[in-house]
Residue, then its C-alpha position, 0 to 999 in steps of 0.5 A: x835268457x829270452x825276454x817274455x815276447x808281451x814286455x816292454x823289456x823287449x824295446x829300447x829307446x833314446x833318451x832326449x840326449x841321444x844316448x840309447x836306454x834299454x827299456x829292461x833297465x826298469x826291470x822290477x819297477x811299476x812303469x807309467x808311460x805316457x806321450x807327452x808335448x808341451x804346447x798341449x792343453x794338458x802339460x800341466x800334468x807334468x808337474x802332477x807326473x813328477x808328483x807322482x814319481x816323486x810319492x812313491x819309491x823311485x826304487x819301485x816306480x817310474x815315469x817315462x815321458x815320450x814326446x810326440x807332435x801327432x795330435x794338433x801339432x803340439x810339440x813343436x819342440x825339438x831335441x834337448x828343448x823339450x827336457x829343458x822346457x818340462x824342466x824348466x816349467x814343470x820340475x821334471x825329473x823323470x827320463x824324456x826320450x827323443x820325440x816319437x810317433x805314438x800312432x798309426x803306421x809310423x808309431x814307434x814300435x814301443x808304442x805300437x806294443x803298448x796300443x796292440x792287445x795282439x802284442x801285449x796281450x793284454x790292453x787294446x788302447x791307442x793314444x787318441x790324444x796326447x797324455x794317454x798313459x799306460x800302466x806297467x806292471x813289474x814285469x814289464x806287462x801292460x796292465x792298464x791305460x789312463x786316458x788324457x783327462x785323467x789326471x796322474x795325482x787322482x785316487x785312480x790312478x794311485x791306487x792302480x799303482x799302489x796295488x802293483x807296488 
């Protein structure tokens, strides 16, 4: 069976311990992907992510965490540290992958995907910050974006997902 070539289904990732993870794992889930690091301004909205996560169904939604040290050098974490320091400060549950490049030509191709309507045929967004979310839909298309200051527990964004539920 060929795989819709504009979902994310396509790509896989490393989880922050190593291990590899099929992004078609999360097949029939609403997915929010964001690009996180923990010396930024905004890490306070993992605590607000797992919030999130936690409200709805973990059955049906999902939060995916990519850290990324591409915006003001704010993820001098490595590795396991990153997992520990989200979970640690922030009750983080949901999966951290390994840190990436979110931007430019370097950016992993998962986000590449994700900032490129010519790819995803959907959304032209590319993360000017770290944060920067984006809105999955159950069948692995990107359907919409969040900027940074947007917070995760806003009527916005939950209603958003609600409506994908």
């Amino acid at each position: 069976m060929e795989e819709n070539p504009q979902s994310i289904y396509q790509f896989n990732a490393k989880l922050i311990d190593g291990k590899n993870k099929e992004l078609a794992d999360y097949k029939g889930k609403v997915l929010l992907i964001v690009n996180i690091a923990s010396a930024c301004g905004f890490a306070p909205q993992l605590k607000e992510l797992q919030e999130l996560r936690d409200s709805f169904n973990q059955e049906e939604f999902e939060v995916l965490g990519f850290p990324s040290n591409d915006f003001g050098g704010q993820e001098p974490l490595v590795g396991t540290a990153i997992y520990e320091f989200c979970e640690a400060n922030y009750g983080v549950k949901f999966p951290v992958f390994e840190k990436i490049m979110v931007r430019g030509s370097q950016a992993n191709p998962i986000y590449k995907f994700l900032s490129n309507k010519d790819l995803n045929g959907h959304i032209k967004s590319t993360p000017r910050w770290n944060f920067h979310k984006y809105l999955i839909n159950k069948n692995g298309e990107v359907v919409d974006y969040f900027f940074p200051f947007t917070k995760p527990l806003s009527s916005k964004v939950r209603k958003k997902i609600q409506r994908l539920l």
